[in-house]
C-alpha positions in Angstrom: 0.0 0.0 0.0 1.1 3.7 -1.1 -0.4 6.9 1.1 -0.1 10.2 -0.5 0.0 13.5 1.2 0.4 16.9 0.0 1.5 18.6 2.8 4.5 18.2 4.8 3.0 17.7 8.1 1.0 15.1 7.3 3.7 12.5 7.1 4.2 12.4 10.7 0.4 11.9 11.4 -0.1 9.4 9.2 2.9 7.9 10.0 1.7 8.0 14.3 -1.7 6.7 13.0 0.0 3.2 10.9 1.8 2.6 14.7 -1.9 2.3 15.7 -3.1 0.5 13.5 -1.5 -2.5 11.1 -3.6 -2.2 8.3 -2.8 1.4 7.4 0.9 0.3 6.8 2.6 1.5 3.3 5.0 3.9 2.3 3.9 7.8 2.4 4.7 10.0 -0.1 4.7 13.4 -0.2 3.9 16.1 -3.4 5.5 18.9 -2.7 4.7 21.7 -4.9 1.4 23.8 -4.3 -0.7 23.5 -7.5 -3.4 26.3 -5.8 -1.0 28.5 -7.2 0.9 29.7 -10.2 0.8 28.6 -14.3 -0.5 25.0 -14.7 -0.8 25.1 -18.2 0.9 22.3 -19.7 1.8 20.8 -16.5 2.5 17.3 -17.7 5.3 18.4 -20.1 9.0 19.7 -19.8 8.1 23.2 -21.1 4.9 23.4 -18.6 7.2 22.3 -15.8 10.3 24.6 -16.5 7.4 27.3 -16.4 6.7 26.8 -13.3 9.9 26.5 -12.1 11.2 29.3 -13.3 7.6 31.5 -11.8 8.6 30.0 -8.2 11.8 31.1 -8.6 10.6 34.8 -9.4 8.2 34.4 -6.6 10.9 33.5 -4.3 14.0 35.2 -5.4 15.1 37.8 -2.7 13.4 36.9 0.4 12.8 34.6 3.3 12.4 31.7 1.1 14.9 32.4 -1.4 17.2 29.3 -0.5 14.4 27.0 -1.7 14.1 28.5 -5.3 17.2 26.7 -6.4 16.8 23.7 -4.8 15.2 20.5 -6.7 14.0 18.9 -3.6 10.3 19.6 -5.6 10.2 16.7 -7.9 6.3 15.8 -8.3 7.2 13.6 -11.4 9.5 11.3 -10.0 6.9 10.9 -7.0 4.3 9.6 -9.7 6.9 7.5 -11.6 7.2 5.5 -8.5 3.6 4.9 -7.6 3.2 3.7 -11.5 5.8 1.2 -11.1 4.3 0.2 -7.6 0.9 -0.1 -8.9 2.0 -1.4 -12.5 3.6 -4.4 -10.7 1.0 -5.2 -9.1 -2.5 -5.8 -10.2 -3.5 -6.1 -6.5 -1.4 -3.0 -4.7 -3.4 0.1 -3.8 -2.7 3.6 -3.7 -4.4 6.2 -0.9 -4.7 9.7 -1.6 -5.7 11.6 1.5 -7.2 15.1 0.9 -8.4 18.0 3.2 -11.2 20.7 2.6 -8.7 23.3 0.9 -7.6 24.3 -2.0 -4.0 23.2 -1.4 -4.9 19.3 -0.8 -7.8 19.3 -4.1 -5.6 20.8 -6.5 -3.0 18.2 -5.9 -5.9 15.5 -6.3 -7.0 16.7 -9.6 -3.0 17.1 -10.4 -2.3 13.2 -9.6 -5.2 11.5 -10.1 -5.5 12.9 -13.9 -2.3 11.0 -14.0 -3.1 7.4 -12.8 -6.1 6.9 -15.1 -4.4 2.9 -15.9 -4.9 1.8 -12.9 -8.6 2.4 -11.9 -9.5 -0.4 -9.0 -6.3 0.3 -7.5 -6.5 4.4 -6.7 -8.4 5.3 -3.3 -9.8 8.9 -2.2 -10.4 9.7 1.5 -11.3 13.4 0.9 -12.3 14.7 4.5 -15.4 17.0 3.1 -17.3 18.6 6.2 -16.4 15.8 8.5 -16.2 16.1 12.0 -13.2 14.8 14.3 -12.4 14.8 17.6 -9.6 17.7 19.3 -6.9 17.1 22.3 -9.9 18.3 24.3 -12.5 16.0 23.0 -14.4 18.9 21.2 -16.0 18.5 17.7 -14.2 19.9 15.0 -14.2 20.5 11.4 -10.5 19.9 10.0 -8.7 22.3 7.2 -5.7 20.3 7.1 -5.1 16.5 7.6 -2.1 17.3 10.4 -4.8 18.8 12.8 -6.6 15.7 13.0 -5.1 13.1 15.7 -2.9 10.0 15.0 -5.5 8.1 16.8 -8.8 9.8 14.7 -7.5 8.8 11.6 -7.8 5.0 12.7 -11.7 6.7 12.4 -10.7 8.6 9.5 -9.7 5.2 7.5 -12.8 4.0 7.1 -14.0 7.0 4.4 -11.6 5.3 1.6 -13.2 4.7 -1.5 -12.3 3.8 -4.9 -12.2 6.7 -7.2 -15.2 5.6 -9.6 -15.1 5.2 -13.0 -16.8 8.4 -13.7 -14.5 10.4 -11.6 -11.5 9.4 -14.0 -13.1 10.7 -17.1 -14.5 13.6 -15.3 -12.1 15.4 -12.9 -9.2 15.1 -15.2 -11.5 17.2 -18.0 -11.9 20.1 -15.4 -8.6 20.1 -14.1 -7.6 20.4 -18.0 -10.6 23.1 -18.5 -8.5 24.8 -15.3 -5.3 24.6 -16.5 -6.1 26.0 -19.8 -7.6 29.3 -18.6 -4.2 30.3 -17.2 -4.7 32.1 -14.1 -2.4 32.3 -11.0 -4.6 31.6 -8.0 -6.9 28.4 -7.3 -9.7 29.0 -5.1 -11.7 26.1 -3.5 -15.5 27.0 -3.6 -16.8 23.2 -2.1 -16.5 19.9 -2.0 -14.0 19.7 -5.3 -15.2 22.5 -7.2 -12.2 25.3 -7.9 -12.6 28.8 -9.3 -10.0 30.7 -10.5 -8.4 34.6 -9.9 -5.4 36.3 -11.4 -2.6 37.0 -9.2 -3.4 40.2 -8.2 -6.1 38.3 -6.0 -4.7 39.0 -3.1 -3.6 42.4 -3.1 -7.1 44.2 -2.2 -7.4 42.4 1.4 -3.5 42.7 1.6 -3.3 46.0 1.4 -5.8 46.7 4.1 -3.6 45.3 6.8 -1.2 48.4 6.1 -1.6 51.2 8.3 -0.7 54.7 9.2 2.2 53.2 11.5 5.1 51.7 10.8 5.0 48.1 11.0 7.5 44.8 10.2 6.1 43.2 6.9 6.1 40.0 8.8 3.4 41.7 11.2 1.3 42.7 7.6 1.1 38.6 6.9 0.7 37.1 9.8 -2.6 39.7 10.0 -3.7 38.3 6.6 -2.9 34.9 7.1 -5.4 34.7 10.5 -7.7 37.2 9.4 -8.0 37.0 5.8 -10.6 35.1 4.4 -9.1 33.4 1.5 -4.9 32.2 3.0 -2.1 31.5 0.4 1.4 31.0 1.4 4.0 33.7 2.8 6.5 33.2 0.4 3.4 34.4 -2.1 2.0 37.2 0.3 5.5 38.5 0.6 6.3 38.6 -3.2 2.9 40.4 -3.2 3.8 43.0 -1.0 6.8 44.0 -2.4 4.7 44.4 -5.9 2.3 46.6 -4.2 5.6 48.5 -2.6 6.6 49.0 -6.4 3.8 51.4 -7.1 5.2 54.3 -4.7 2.1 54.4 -2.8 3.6 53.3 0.5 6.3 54.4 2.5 9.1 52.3 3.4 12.4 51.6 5.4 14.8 48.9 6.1 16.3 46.6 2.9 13.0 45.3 1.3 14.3 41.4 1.5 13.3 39.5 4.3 10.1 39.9 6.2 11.8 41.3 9.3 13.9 43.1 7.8 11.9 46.5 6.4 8.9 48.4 7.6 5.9 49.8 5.8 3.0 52.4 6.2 0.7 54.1 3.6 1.5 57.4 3.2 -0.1 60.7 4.9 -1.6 61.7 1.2 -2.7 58.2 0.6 -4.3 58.5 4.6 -6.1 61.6 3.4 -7.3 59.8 0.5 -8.8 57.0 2.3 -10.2 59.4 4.8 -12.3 61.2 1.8 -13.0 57.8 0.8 
């Protein structure tokens, strides 16, 4: 048996969960790149790939993250090259793809699954959709991400596997291809599986509400938007967004515009005039 995650943090949960539990024992595998965000267009071929290699790297190029963009620790490919040969030699092996209620988690589905249409039988979903759980405290909760859930609720959590049906193999890779075609930046998830789609500039609007009057770390500006922002993305995005926005003059700033921590940003007294009028 073959797990699949899609987030880092998962491993160790699922990991806890197969010490539990006997029958949940397999390899785990992790894909690492975020598909909620950036070109997808071609994604299955060299060109489509170096695209999106070379957009991470302009994403990530001169700030916190900046050690990761040359690294080629991200290698999605080779990931599905070895659960083809695991499941290709072996009619009877199964693959589990575990999946949370965000966008992060479905758009790697529809990114692997559209790839492993040969082996239908053998390709299992548990997609956590509006599920409750148990906390540390015993209190009912709704889980985001697969690594809040307990090592010993996913013994509970086991028992939503299902094949992916016939009809989801010739259907979910056609709207992951509809969605790769349209060529926008940002992957939304509106419900159950269904994704919408926004340029990049998405995030800007609510982003730009978190800057103030008064000086404050860019760091501080994120972690605002990442707990009170509707619609999260990651901070190596947010940060690459901010420094666009700090490219139209409109804000004042001091301190090397690198790092989170290391510069400072506030509107400026015009633009605080303006939104006063406003």
């Amino acid at each position: 048996m073959i797990h699949v995650v899609f987030n880092e943090a998962d491993v160790p949960v699922l990991q806890q969960a197969m010490e539990l539990d006997e029958t949940l024992r397999g390899d785990v595998l992790l894909i690492r790149d975020d598909y909620a965000a950036g070109p997808v267009k071609d994604c299955y071929t060299e060109a489509g790939r170096e695209a999106r290699r070379n957009w991470w790297k302009s994403v990530l190029s001169g700030g916190d993250y900046e050690s990761k963009a040359g690294q080629e620790e991200v290698n999605d490919p080779a990931v599905v090259e070895q659960i083809v040969q695991h499941l290709g030699a072996d009619s009877e092996a199964q693959l589990w793809i575990w999946a949370a209620q965000n966008k992060h988690d479905v758009c790697g589905y529809y990114w692997l699954m559209s790839q492993l249409k040969d082996f239908q039988g053998q390709v299992y979903i548990l997609y956590l959709n509006n599920l409750p759980f148990l906390n540390e405290k015993g209190q009912l909760f709704y889980p985001v991400w697969i690594s809040s859930i307990q090592p010993k609720e996913m013994l509970k959590a086991k028992k939503l596997s299902r094949q992916i049906t016939p009809s989801e193999f010739e259907v979910d890779p056609d709207e992951w291809t509809r969605l790769c075609n349209e060529e926008k930046m940002v992957r939304l998830l509106e419900g159950g599986k269904k994704l919408i789609q926004k340029d990049e500039t998405f995030y800007d609007s609510e982003l730009k509400s978190f800057i103030t009057g008064d000086w404050q770390k860019a760091g501080k500006i994120i972690h605002q938007f990442q707990h009170k922002a509707k619609h999260s993305t990651g901070d190596a995005f947010l940060l690459w967004r901010l420094k666009t926005l700090l490219a139209t003059d409109l804000y004042d700033v001091q301190g090397e515009v690198r790092n989170m921590k290391d510069f400072e940003v506030k509107k400026k007294s015009g633009q605080l005039f303006e939104t006063a009028e406003e």
